[in-house]
N, C-alpha and C positions, 0 to 999 in steps of 0.2 A: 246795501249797495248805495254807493252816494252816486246824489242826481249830474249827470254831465251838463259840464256849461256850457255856452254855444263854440265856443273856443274849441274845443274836448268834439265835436259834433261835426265842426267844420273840416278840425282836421278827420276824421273818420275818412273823408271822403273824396283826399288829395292822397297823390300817388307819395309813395317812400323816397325821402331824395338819395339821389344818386350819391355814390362814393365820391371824396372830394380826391382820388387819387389823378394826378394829372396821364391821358391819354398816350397813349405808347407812339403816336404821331410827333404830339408835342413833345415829348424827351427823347426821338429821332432827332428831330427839326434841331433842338437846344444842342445834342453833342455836337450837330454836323455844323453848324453854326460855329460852336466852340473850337471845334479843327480847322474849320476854316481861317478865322479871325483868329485865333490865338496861336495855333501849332504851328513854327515853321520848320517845321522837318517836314524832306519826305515821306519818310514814314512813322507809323507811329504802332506801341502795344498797348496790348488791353490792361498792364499793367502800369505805366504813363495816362492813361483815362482814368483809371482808379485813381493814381497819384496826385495826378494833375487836373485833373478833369471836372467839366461842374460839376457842382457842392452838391445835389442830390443823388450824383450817380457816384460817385467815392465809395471806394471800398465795396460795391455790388456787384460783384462777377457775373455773375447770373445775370443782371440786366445787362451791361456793359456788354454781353455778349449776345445778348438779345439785340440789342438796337445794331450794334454792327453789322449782323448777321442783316438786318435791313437795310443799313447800308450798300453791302456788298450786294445784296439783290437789286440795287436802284443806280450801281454801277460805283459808288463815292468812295469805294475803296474797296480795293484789291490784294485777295490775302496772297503772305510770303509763306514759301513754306523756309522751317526754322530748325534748328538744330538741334531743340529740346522739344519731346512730345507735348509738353503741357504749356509754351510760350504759342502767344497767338501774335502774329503782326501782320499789320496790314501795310500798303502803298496808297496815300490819298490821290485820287486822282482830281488836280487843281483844273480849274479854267469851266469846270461848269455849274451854270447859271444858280442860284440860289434856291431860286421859287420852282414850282415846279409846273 
């Protein structure tokens, strides 16, 4: 067995780093940011957030309907109901404050 260096020893005894994947907060914050400042429709679908939507939630269904889904719990949009079972859309509700 080869002898460990101090390097090899130090780290033994520091925690695992965390996952560099960004927090489900910060990629709320970033769409609702994104609909704010960029969307100006009333409404918008989760298919338009994939299309159009920031660069790391494209094409992710499954998040895009995660953060929403926070969304609509924190009041920022309100869903429509829609003529196809599988189309999701929402109504942004404008005028409130950013920060929270």
């Amino acid at each position: 067995m080869a002898a460990l260096t101090i390097f090899d020893r130090l780290n033994r005894e520091r925690p695992q780093p965390t996952p560099t994947e960004p927090a489900r907060e910060d990629q709320t914050t970033q769409l609702l940011e994104w609909i704010v400042k960029h969307w100006d429709q009333p409404t918008i679908t989760a298919r338009a957030i994939g299309k159009f939507g920031p660069t790391p939630l494209r094409n992710d269904t499954k998040r895009i309907l995660n953060l929403t889904r926070a969304l609509v719990e924190t009041g920022w949009l309100i869903p429509i109901p829609t003529w196809r079972h599988d189309k999701r859309e929402w109504k942004i509700a404008r005028g409130l404050p950013l920060n929270k």
